[in-house]
N, C-alpha and C positions, 0 to 999 in steps of 0.2 A: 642180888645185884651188888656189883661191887661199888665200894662207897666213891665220891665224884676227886677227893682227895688222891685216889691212887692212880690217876690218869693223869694229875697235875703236873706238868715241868718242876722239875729239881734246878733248885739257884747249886750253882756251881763255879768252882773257882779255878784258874788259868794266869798262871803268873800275877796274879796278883787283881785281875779282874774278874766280877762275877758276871756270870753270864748262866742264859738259860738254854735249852734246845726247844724247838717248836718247831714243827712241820720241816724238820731239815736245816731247820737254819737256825745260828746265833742271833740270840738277841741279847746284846750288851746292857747290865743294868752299870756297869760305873766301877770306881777301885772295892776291891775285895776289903768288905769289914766295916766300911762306914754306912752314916744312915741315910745317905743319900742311894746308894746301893740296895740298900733293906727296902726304900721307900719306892723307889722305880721295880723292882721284882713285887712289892706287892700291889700296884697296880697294873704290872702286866699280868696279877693272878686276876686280880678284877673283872682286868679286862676282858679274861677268857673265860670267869664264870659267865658273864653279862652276853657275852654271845652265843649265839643260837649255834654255831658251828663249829662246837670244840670238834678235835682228833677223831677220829674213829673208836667207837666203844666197845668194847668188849665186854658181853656177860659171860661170867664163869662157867652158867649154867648151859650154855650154848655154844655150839661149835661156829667157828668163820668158815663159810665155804670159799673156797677158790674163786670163782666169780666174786663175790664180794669185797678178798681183799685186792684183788686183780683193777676193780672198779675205784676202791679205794687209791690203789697206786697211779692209774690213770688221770685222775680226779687231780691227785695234788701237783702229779709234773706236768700239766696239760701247760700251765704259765712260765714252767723253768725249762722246758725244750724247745729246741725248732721245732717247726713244724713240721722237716721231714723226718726230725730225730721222733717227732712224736705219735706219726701216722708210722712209721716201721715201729714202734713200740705196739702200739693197737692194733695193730696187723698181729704180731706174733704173738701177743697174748689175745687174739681172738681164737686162736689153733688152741691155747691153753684154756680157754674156758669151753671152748667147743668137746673136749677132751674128758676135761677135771674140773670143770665147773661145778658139778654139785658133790663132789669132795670136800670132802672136812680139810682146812688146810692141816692137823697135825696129822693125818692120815696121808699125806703127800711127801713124798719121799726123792730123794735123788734119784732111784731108779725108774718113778715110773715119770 
């Protein structure tokens, strides 16, 4: 099992402010370098160990089927779409899981 450190967000820097990615989105910790910066990135690591609903996991040892990242994707834009952008979303990836749902997602390919 891969260790909980390698799913962690990466602090990263942008003209001069650091910032993390998390589910799609920026989350600004402050100016790049100082410790007010260091201090807001290492409570939003906190904050993501302490919750029950980190990212989607990945075991090494185990494939992600299609349905599952499928599920996964659904799951996070259910709140960032309309609601019609997000029923013709689950409409079309119901074709895809109907399809390739228990496909390994690296075994999925642009052709098929």
């Amino acid at each position: 099992m891969p260790k909980l450190t390698d799913r962690l967000p990466k602090k990263c820097n942008d003209r001069g402010r650091a910032f993390s990615w998390h589910n799609g989105k920026r989350i600004y910790h402050g100016t790049w370098g100082t410790p007010e910066a260091d201090k807001s990135y290492k409570r939003f690591i906190a904050a993501l160990l302490e919750s029950p609903a980190l990212p989607l996991r990945i075991d090494k040892d185990t494939d992600v089927l299609v349905s599952e990242l499928s599920a996964g994707f659904l799951e996070v834009h259910e709140s960032r779409m309309g609601k019609t952008d997000y029923l013709n979303h689950q409409y079309a990836i119901g074709y895809l899981v109907e399809i390739y749902g228990e496909l390994a997602v690296n075994e999925f390919s642009p052709k098929k």
